[in-house]
C-alpha positions, 0 to 999 in steps of 0.5 A: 510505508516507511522504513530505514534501510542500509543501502549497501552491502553489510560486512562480508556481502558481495557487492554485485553493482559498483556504486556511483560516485559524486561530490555534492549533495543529496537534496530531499527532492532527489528523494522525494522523486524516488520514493514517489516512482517506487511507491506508485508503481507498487501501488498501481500493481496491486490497485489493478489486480484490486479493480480486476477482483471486481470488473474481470476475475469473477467472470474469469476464473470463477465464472461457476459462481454467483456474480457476489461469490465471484468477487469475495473469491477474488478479494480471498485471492487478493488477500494472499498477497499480504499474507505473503508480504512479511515472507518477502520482507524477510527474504529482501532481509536476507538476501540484502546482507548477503549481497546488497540493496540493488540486488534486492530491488532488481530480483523484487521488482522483477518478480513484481513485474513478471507476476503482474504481466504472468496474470496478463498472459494467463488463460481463463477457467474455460481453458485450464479449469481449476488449475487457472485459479491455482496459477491466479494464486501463486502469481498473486502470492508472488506480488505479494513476496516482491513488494515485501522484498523491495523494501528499501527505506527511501522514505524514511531517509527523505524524513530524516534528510528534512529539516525538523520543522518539516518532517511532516510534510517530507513524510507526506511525500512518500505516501502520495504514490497510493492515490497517484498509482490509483488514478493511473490504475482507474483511468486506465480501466475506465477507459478500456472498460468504455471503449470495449464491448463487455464480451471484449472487455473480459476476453482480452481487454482487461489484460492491457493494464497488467501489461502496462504494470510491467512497463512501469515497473521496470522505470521504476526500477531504474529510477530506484537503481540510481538512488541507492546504487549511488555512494552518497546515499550508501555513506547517509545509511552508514552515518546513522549505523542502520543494518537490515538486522536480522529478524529473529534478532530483532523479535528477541530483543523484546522489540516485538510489541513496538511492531504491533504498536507501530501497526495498530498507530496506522489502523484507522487509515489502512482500514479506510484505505480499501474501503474507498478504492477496492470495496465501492465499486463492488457495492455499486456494481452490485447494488448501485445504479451507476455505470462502471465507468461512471464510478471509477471516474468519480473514485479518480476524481475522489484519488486527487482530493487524497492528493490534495489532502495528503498535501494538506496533511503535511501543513498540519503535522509541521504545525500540531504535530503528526501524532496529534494529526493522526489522531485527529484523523482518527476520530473523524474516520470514527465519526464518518463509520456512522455516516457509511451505512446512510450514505452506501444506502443512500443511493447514487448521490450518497455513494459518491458523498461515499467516495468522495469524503472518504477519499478526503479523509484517507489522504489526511490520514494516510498521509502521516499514517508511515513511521509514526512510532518508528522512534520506538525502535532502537536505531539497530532495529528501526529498519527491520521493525519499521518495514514489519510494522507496515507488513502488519498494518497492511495485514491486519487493516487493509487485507480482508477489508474489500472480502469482510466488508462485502461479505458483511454488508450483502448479508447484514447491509452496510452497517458492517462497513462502518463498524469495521472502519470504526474498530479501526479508529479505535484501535488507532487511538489506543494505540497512539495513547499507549504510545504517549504514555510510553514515551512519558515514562521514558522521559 
């Protein structure tokens, strides 16, 4: 998730925070701290409503269902908050012009914040009925409306602050968030899950990591704060002439298929991305033997081999080249497609190989997944088409991934799985194909 962002006013916005001021330089580990606080708070919100899709919603607000159709009616809800992304990224657009990045950050991360700690508070179907769901999905649409709107390019600032030589591992950094929200998100449910009775655990227990997320999400806001509020990074924006241009602007300038082409490049790792965190503990709580918190332990354990991976991922995009290493990627991700349906079938052993292997191949993928043909774009448009390009990978790859997959599989098994995955690494080649060809041509 990477994306350029002006991060101060524009001619004629009303600066609301005055900017801090300082006389050395802003170093890439200062960027680094940010970008991994602001993606992980992010990432833990949507990874608790993700494993309460499966632990706690189903017996919660759709408890009229079977056990299978209580969790695909969750993963539609959880799905609203991607289609909701691209409106708040438009709304952040507009809403930065007119005043500035802090402004954003603070009304994004606090609606953020007040939505995740609103599901916390919200009573069950036994108390409201149908009109507990309703209030489910607008809060889930207002997660979804917030982290569009707080998008405000600190990675791609700390790419373009690394030397050359290391981009690929600068690149790398941001995207350590996913599995590090993951782990905070799993450890805390497992946790909770293991010390409460079931009928505990769906009463009031389940509610303590959504009020959790409220917390972090308010340091996180300070920490991101103290970043763009400051005069330096305001001056880094300016120097490269980039604007949060306008939408429609941009879509008129022909650079639409650039969005898409961004998009597709990352399909293959926005595909297996739920597909290894959300998607398994359904699938093994229905149909696996394993506890629950058994699985989510072994989904933590498979979150720092993603780390590890992403760590590794760096090395090889500064040494082949990160084009070359998400394609690679791309193919194996294609080769392990065939494997899923054995290994989901394959009973506890095979899952965990699953979840593991999964994991290892989304944290190398994953890792060099953000902004790879952002330099397709214009320098105008790079900031408006970068953040819609993530929009719409996360639409098209990871958002019905956890409802189609297990849709698919409880009706036609497993296969369904790994043919999903493998549309994805295709499309991810072709992509990256197209791409190099269209810089072939301009050369």
């Amino acid at each position: 998730m990477t994306g350029l962002a002006h991060s101060g006013p524009v001619s004629g916005a009303v600066p609301l925070h005055p900017p801090v001021h300082r006389d050395e330089e802003v170093t890439p580990g200062e960027i680094a701290a940010g970008v991994i606080i602001g993606r992980a708070s992010e990432y833990f919100d949507f990874f608790v409503f993700g494993i309460a899709c499966v632990l706690v919603f189903p017996h919660v607000f759709f408890p009229f269902l079977s056990t299978l159709d209580g969790m695909l009616a969750a993963f539609a809800v959880f799905a609203l908050a991607f289609i909701a992304r691209p409106v708040g990224t438009a709304l952040g657009m507009v809403i930065q012009r007119r005043w500035g990045m802090a402004p954003k950050l603070t009304i994004a991360l606090f609606l953020l914040g007040s939505a995740t700690v609103g599901i916390a508070l919200l009573p069950g179907y036994d108390s409201l009925g149908t009109t507990a769901i309703w209030w489910l999905i607008g809060l889930r649409i207002a997660q979804g409306l917030a982290v569009g709107g707080s998008w405000e390019g600190l990675p791609s600032l700390l790419a373009m602050s690394a030397p050359k030589e290391k981009r690929g591992w600068y690149a790398m950094i941001g995207q350590l968030g996913a599995p590090i929200g993951f782990v905070v998100a799993a450890s805390i449910f497992a946790f909770i899950y293991n010390q409460l009775s079931i009928e505990e655990f769906t009463t009031w227990g389940w509610r303590y990591p959504f009020c959790v997320a409220f917390a972090i999400n308010v340091v996180a806001l300070f920490a991101r704060l103290r970043l763009v509020a400051d005069d330096t990074y305001a001056n880094m924006f300016k120097n490269m002439e980039l604007t949060p241009s306008r939408t429609f602007e941009m879509l008129h300038s022909g650079e639409a298929k650039n969005v898409f082409l961004g998009a597709l490049a990352a399909l293959a790792s926005f595909a297996l991305f739920h597909l290894v965190t959300v998607f398994p503990l359904s699938w093994m709580t229905l149909y696996g033997d394993a506890s629950v918190t058994a699985i989510l332990w072994m989904q933590v354990l498979g979150a720092l081999i993603a780390c590890a991976a992403m760590v590794l991922s760096g090395w090889m995009a500064d040494r082949f080249g990160r084009r070359n290493t998400l394609g690679a990627m791309a193919v194996l991700i294609g080769l392990f497609s065939f494997a899923a349906p054995m290994l989901l079938n394959g009973g506890t052993a095979g899952q965990n190989v699953f979840i593991l292997v999964g994991f290892a191949l989304l944290g190398l993928s994953y890792g060099q997944s953000s902004g790879t043909v952002t330099a397709n774009f214009s320098r105008r448009f790079r900031y408006v088409g970068a953040a819609y390009s993530a929009d719409l990978a996360w639409l098209l790859g990871a958002a019905m991934a956890p409802l189609v997959a297990l849709y698919l599989s409880s009706h036609f098994g497993p296969i369904a799985v790994g043919g999903y995955l493998l549309s994805g690494a295709v499309c991810t080649l072709v992509a990256l194909g197209i791409n190099r060809a269209l810089e072939t041509a301009r050369k």
